[in-house]
C-alpha positions, 0 to 999 in steps of 0.5 A, a space after each residue: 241197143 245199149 242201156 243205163 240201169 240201176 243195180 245194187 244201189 249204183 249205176 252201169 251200162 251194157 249191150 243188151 244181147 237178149 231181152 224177155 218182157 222181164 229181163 234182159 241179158 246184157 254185156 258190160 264193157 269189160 265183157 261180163 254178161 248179166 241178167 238184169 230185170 227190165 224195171 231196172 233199166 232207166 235209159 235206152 240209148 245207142 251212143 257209144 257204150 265205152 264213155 257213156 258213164 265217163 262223160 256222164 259222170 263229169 258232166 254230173 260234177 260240173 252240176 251245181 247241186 244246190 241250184 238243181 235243188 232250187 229248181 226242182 219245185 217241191 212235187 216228186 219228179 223223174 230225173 228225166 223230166 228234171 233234165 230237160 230243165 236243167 239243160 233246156 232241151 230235150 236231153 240227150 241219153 248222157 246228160 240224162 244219165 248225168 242228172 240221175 248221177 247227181 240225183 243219186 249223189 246227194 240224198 240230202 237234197 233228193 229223197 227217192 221215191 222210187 227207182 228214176 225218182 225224186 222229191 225235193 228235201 223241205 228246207 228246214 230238213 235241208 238245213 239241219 242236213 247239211 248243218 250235221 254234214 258241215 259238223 261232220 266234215 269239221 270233226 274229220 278234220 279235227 280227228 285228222 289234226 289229232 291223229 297228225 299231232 299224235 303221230 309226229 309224237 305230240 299229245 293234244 290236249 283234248 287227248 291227254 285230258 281223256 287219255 287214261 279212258 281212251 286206254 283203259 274203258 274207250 268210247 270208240 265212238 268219240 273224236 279222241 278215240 277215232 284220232 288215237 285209231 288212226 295215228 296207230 295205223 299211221 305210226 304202225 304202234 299200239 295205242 298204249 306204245 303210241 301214248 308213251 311215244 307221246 309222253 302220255 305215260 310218264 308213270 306206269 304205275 300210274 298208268 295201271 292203276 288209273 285203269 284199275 280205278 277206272 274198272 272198280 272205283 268209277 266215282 274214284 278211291 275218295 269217299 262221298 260226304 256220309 254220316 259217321 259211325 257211331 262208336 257205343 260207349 255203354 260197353 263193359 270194359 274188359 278186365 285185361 291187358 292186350 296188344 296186338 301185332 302188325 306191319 309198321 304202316 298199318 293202320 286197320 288194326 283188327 286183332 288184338 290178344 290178352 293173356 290171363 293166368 286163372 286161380 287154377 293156373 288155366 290160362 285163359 287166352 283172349 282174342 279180341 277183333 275190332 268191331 265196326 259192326 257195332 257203330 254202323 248201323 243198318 241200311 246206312 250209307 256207310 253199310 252200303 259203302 261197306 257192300 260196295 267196295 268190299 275189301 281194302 286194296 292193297 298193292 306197293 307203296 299205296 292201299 285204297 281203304 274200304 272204310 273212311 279214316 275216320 271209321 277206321 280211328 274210331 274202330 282200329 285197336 288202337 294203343 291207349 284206349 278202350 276199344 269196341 270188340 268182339 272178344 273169343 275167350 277159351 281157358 287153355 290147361 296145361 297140355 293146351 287142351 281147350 274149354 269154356 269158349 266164351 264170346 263176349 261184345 265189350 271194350 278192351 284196353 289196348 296197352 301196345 301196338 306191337 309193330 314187326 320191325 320192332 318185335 321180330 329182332 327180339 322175338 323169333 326162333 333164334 331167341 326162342 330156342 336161346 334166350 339172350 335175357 333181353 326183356 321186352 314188352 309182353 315177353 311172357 305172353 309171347 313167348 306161351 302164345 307162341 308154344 300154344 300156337 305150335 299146339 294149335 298147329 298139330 291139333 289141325 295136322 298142319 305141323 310138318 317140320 320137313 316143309 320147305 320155307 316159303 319167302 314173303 315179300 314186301 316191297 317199299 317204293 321211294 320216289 320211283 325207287 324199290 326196295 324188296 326185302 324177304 323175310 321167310 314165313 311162319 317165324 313165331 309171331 306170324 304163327 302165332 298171329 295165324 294160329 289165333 286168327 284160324 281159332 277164332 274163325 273156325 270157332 265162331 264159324 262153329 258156333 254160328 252153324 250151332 246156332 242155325 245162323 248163315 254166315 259166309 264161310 271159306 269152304 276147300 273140300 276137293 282142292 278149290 278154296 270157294 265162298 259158301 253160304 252153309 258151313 263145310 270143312 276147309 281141309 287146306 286149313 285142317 278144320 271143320 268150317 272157316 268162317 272169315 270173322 277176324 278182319 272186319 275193318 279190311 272185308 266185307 266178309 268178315 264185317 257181314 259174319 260179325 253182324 251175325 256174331 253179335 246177333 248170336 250173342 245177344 240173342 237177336 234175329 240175325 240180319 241175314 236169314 237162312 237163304 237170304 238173296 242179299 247174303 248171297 248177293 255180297 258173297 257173290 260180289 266179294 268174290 269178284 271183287 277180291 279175285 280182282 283186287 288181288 289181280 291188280 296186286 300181282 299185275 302192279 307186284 310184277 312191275 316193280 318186280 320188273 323195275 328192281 331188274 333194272 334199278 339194280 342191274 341185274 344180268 342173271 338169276 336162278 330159278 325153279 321149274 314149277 311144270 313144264 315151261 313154268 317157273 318160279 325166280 329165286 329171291 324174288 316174288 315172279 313166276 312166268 313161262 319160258 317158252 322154248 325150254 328143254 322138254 325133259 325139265 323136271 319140277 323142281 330143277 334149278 336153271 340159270 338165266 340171263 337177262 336179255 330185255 325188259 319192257 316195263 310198259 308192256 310189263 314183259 321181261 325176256 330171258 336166255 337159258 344158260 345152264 342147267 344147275 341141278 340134275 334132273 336126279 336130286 331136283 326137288 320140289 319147289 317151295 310153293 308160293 303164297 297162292 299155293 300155300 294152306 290159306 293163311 289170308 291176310 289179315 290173319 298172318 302176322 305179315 300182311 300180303 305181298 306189298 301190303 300195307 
């Protein structure tokens, strides 16, 4: 006796060897035997075992589906029962076996009811069954045309439309990504590797900084329709002369200083920070614009602007008018010992708009230490700013004449072209802008903690630089607290403590109250944020470091062991592992390298141990770079931040 059963949601045969009242132990035709129950078998039959299901099967394809449907009636019914009037007879045990074959192969038309039996699917259910399958069938061959087109090197329009997504946040439920999936295991390449084979990445730049925009600017880098700022115009204007010092291309000016000589001789230093805080007003949609993208972003060739140009004009420090700004004054004596701090909210005059390009050839240490006699605007002020910032410098136990010099890097893109030029860091105007920002933020951090007032302060007491809402010493910077207040145009940080300085001065509730959730909220946002922006400087820094490889043809270079496998490239802002190096590297050690391969796409850059340069003996450390450096963020250094703007 053999019998045609159900298990694990298909159909078998097999000899029954044994059998209880609730099971059988049957043999199937390869040889395997197996315990089945008896309700689980549909058929008893004692024809041929080996092309039972084989014939029942073809007889099953031959049947026309939608006629069997039709036939049915719209009670429930056994497959057995349907059999007998499909073929007209009483069925044999195959061609029984073929109608439960087809039964089971189309559950658009057939819903079970039990094991052996159907009911007939309502029309209307069949309709919108088979419209869905129709619409499934056409998108399979939709998604195969795609992934053809794809794979032959063509991209489908409907693809190259959604493609920056597909790379960078994919839907992997739509048409376009399933095309993408499967010409990538046609073609063997990467999604991103197949999309350039496509031509879909004409840019890589472009590339990374769609799917920058796509990760932190959903709505995009433009600004939604919002009422504007508000600039006063009751300030009382500032009895002095200020300028202030920055990069050519910016336009966020948030520093300005003045210099005043007393009756007495004292010198009374003025260190002015625009005040955006002063035009925006609470709960506004320009404040919640400030509490959502945080920082300005900066990377070569482009930055995206946390505040609207038009906020920025009316606030920026702008040569020629009066400008809103909070103000820190401190009387400096003779030997730089300091008094009267003074914080006033008023309009400043600002008479220059010092730009580096301009002022560094005239004023750096060569013609600090020998002045040529060549005038220049604001000489005099500089020129004591300068000593009273190397003051303020010692004061913090920061100064060290024996540090090695530390390069800064600025890149400049020319229709996909790239100039990197270095310039070293800590020459008198970026000490001097430096050293007067560090004042102000310590200062006002002090006087806010002195107040009972919450800020946010940049706190390093155990080697981590880390946000915090209470004030604690920055021991990087050599000060009690650090309180970022000097760059309210460029970060949500600063912008936030200003609100509370402003508070303090005129001596009304803060906006933030100790532990307050919101303030917390912000702290916590920015520090993602600005962790994130900055890596996407680093990432679109490292291409354009890989770019002027091969713009300028360059076969070989030195560089520094920092640890290990990790090193740091001369004369250029890159620092990556190299494995397979000798294990007894020491830091500090100078290798020489040669260029073997770049792949811009996949931003990687492969290299060759030549020689080693020095001996392990005289290796010293190597200088370190911006990210280890005493914290000089930017926006408080005289140069903007690698590739900043």
């Amino acid at each position: 006796m053999n019998v045609f059963y159900e298990e694990d949601g298909g159909f078998k045969v097999g000899t029954v060897l044994s059998s209880t009242d609730a099971a059988l132990q049957v043999e199937a035709p390869h040889g395997k035997r197996s315990k089945i129950k008896t309700n689980h078998v549909l058929l008893r039959f004692t024809s041929p075992l080996a092309d039972f299901l084989p014939t029942a099967e073809a007889i099953a394809a031959e049947v026309d589906i939608g006629f069997l449907w039709e036939c049915c009636g719209q009670d429930e019914f056994g497959f057995e029962a349907l059999a007998q009037d499909y073929v007209g007879h009483p069925p044999s045990a195959v061609e029984a076996a073929a109608i439960a074959l087809r039964l089971h192969s189309a559950p658009i038309y057939f819903h079970r009811k039990g094991r052996g039996r159907y009911r007939a699917a309502p029309e209307d259910i069949l309709k919108a069954a088979l419209a869905g399958q129709e619409k499934r069938r056409l998108q399979e061959v939709q998604i195969t045309e795609w992934a053809a087109q794809l794979a032959a090197g063509m991209l489908p329009e409907a693809i190259a439309s959604q493609l920056m997504t597909l790379l960078h946040r994919p839907d992997k439920n739509t048409l376009e990504w399933k095309a993408l999936e499967a010409a990538c295991r046609t073609s063997g390449l990467s999604p991103l590797k197949l999309a350039a084979a496509a031509g879909g990445i004409p840019s890589v730049p472009d590339y990374l900084l769609a799917g920058f925009l796509l990760e932190h600017f959903p709505k995009g880098r433009g600004f939604a329709e919002c009422a504007p700022g508000t600039p006063p115009t009751d300030l009382p204007v500032a009895d002095v002369v200020a300028f202030s010092i920055d990069d050519a291309a910016t336009t966020e000016i948030d520093d300005a200083f003045s210099l005043v000589t007393l009756a007495d001789g004292t010198r009374r230093v003025g260190i002015h920070i625009a005040a955006p805080t002063l035009g925006v007003a609470l709960g506004s949609a320009l404040e919640k614009l400030v509490y959502s993208r945080l920082s300005t972003v900066y990377f070569p060739g482009d930055k995206i602007t946390m505040l609207p140009d038009t906020l920025v004009e009316d606030f920026t420090l702008k040569a020629g008018q009066a400008c809103p700004a909070v103000s820190l004054y401190v009387d400096v004596a003779e030997d730089f010992s300091m008094s009267g701090f003074e914080t006033r909210i008023e309009a400043v005059p600002i008479a220059a708009n010092l730009r580096h390009d301009t002022l560094e050839p005239l004023f750096n240490a060569e013609t600090l230490a020998n002045d040529p006699g060549i005038d220049y605007p604001f000489k005099a002020e500089l020129r004591w700013l300068w000593e009273f910032a190397n003051a303020l410098e010692v004061r913090r136990g920061k100064a060290d004449p024996n540090r090695p010099p530390q390069q800064d890097y600025n890149f400049s893109i020319d229709n996909g072209q790239v100039t990197i030029t270095r310039r070293q860091r800590g020459e008198p105007m970026d000490k001097l802008v430096a050293e007067l920002m560090i004042l102000a933020n310590s200062e006002w951090g002090g006087q806010l903690d002195k107040a009972g007032i919450p800020a946010i302060y940049r706190a390093q007491t155990q080697g981590k630089v880390k946000m915090v809402t209470t004030a604690q010493p920055h021991v990087g910077l050599g000060v009690a607290q650090y309180a970022w207040s000097s760059s309210p145009l460029r970060r949500a940080v600063d912008f936030v403590n200003q609100r509370q300085i402003v508070a303090m001065v005129r001596e009304e509730p803060p906006v933030f109250v100790a532990g307050s959730t919101e303030l917390f909220t912000i702290l916590r946002d920015f520090d993602a944020a600005y962790s994130a922006y900055n890596a996407f400087q680093d990432q679109t820094e490292r291409f354009w470091c890989l770019r002027w490889l091969q713009q300028e043809q360059v076969q070989e270079v030195t560089a520094r062991v920092i640890k290990e496998d990790l090193l740091r490239f001369d004369n250029l802002p890159l620092v990556q592992r190299l494995p397979g190096l000798p294990d007894n590297l020491v830091s500090g050690e100078v290798l020489r390298l040669g260029l073997v391969r770049v792949d811009e796409l996949m931003m990687e850059v492969e290299w060759r141990l030549i020689e080693r340069l020095t001996p392990p003996a005289v290796a010293v450390a190597p200088a370190a770079d911006a990210t280890e450096a005493a914290e000089v963020p930017e926006g408080e250094a005289a140069a903007p931040s690698v590739g900043g703007v």
